[in-house]
C-alpha positions in Angstrom: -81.0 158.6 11.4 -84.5 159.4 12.4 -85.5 161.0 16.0 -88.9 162.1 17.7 -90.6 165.1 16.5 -88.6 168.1 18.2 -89.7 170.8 16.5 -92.8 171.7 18.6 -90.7 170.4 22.0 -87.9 172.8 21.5 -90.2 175.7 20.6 -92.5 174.7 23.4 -89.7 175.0 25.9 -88.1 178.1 24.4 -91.3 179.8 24.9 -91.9 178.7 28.8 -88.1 180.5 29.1 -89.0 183.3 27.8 -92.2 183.7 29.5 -89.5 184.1 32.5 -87.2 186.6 31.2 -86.4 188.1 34.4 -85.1 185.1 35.7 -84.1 184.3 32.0 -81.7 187.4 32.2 -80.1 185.8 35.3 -79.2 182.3 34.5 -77.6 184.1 31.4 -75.8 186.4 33.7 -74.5 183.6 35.7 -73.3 181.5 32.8 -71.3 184.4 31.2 -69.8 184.5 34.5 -68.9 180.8 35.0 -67.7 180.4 31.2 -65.3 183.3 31.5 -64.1 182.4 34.8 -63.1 178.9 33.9 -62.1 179.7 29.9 -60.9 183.5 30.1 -63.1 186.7 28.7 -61.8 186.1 25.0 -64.5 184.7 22.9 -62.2 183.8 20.4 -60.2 181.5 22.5 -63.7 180.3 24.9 -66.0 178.6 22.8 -68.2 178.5 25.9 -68.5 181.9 26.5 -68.9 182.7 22.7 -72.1 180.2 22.9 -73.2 182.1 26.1 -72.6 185.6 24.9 -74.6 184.6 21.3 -77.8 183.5 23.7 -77.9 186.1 26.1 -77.9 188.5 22.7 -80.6 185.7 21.3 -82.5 186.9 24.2 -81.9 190.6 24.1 -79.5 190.7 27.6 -78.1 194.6 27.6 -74.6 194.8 26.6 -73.5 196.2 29.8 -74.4 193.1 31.7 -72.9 191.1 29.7 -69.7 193.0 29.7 -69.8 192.8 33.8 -70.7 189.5 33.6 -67.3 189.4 31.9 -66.0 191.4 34.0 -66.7 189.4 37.1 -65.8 186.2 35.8 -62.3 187.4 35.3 -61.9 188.8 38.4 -61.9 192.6 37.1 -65.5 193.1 39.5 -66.5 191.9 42.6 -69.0 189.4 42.3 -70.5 185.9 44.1 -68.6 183.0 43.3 -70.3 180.3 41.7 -70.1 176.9 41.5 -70.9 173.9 38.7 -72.7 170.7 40.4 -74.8 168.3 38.5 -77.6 166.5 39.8 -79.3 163.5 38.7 -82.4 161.3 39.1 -85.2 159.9 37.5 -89.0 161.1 37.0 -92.2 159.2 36.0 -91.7 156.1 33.9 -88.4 155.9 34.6 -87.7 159.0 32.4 -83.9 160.4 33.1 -83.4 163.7 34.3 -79.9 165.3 34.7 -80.0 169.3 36.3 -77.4 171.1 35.8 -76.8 174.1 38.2 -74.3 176.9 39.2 -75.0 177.8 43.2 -73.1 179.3 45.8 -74.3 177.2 47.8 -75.0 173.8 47.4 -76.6 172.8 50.5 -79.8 175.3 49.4 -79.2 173.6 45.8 -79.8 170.2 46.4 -82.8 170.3 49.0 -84.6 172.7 46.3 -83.9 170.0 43.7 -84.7 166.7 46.3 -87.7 168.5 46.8 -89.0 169.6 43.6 -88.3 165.6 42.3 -90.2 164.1 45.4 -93.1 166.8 45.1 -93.8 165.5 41.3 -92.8 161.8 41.4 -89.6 161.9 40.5 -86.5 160.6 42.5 -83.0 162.1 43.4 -80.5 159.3 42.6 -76.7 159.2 43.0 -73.8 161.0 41.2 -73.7 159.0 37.7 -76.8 157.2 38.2 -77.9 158.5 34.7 -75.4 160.3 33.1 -74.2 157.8 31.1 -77.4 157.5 28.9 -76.7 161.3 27.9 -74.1 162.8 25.5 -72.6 165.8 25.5 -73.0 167.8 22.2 -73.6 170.6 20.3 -77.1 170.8 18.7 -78.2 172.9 16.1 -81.6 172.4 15.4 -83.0 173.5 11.6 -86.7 174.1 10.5 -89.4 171.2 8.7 -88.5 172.4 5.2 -84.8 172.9 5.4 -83.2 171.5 1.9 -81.8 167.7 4.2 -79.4 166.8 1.3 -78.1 170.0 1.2 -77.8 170.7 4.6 -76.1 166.9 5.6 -73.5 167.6 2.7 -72.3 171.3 4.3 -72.7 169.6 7.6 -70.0 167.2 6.7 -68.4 170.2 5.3 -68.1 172.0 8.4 -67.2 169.4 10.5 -70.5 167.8 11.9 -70.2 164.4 13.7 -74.0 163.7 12.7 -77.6 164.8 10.7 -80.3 163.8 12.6 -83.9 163.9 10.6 -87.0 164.1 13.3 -90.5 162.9 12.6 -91.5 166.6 11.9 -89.2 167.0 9.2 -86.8 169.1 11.6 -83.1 168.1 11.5 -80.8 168.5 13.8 -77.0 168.6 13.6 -75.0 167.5 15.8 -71.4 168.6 16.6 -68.8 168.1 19.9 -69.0 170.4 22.5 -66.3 172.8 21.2 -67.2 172.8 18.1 -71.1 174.0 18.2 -70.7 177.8 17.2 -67.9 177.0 14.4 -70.4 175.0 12.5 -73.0 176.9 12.9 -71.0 180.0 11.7 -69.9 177.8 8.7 -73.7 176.9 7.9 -74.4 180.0 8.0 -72.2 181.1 5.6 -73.3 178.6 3.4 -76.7 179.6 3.6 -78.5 177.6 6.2 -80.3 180.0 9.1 -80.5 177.9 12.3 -83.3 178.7 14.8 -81.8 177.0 18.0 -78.2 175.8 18.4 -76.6 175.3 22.1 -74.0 172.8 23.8 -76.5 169.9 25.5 -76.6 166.7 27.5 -78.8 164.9 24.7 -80.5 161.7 25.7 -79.5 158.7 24.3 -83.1 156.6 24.7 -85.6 158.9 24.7 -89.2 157.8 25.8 -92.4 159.8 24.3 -95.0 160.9 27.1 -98.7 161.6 26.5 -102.0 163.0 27.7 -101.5 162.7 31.9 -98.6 161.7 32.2 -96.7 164.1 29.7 -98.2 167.1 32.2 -97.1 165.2 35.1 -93.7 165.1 33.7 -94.0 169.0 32.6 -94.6 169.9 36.1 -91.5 168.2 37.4 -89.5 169.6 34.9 -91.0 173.0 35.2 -90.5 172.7 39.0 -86.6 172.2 38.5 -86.5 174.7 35.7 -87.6 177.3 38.1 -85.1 177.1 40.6 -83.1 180.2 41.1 -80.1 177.8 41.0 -81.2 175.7 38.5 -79.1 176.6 34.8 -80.3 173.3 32.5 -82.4 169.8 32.6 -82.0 167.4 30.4 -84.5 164.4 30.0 -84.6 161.2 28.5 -88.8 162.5 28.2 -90.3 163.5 24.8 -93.7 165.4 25.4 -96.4 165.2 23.3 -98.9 167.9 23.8 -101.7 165.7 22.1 
């Protein structure tokens, strides 16, 4: 199965994150929270929080916050209260666009995000207006180069549900939501270094942007993306930086 070239998207994005570290550091924080809160503060038994605790690491997050982040989730620290809320709409093109925040108040939460999509074309729709062209997955996401034959017969292995090959060369496995860091661990064992992996809303109809209208779409998504409240968005929108 063949995909749009990923490779330079996902390290685009990655690099925009981690040009905001500070804030970085606090979505972390807030998902560490959420995931021990709603799963309990054993990794072993909270996939979730495994995945969260591996990314704040990824991203060098002390220890000690992540262990109050713990902490707080499971009521052993005072702490805000957060809650999940999903909001969805569409931006140029008729691209899809799902944002996935934890607020603590969601009043604040959806006027930021109303705004930010009216301010750069976009539009707010209704709960479920998109959702269902997205799936919910695992995605670990392996460099141009990686050995595919190899790779698709331990992904099979290890209990994959797909092997995606991208115009780059990257590939991309894909796994349920539960079961993202188990493969990964098993792929890793068999040899095969990831350089991304993360539980995702992936679109299923994906629509490749260019020259003004792929940074028309970048500002809308970098407008949501920087939203205190703002933890994830997902589009339908492949940028091309040619």
């Amino acid at each position: 199965m063949a995909g749009h070239s990923k490779w330079a998207n996902i390290q685009h994005r990655k690099g925009r994150q981690d040009a905001k570290r500070g804030k970085a550091f606090t979505k972390l924080i807030k998902e560490i929270t959420v995931a021990a809160k709603m799963g309990g503060g054993d990794q072993g038994a909270n996939p979730r929080l495994r995945l969260a605790i591996e990314k704040a690491k990824g991203q060098s997050l002390p220890k000690d916050n992540i262990d109050n982040a713990i902490k707080r989730g499971t009521g052993q620290l005072d702490g805000v209260s957060y809650e999940e809320v999903r909001y969805e709409g569409y931006g140029i093109n008729g691209a899809t666009v799902m944002v996935d925040c934890l607020t603590d108040n969601k009043i604040r939460t959806v006027a930021d995000v109303r705004h930010a999509f009216n301010k750069y074309g976009g539009n707010l729709g209704t709960d479920g207006s998109v959702a269902f062209l997205f799936k919910h997955c695992g995605q670990i996401l392996f460099a141009p180069g990686t050995d595919e034959a190899k790779l698709m017969d331990a992904a099979i292995e290890a209990g994959a549900e797909d092997v995606v090959t991208n115009d780059d060369a990257s590939i991309e496995v894909l796994t349920g939501p539960n079961d993202c860091m188990a493969v990964k661990e098993a792929l890793g064992k068999a040899g095969f270094k990831s350089e991304f992996a993360e539980v995702i809303q992936k679109s299923l109809n994906e629509i490749e942007f260019t020259g003004e209208d792929a940074a028309k779409m970048q500002k809308l998504l970098d407008a949501l993306e920087s939203l205190d409240d703002v933890q994830e968005v997902y589009t339908s929108a492949v940028l091309s930086e040619e």
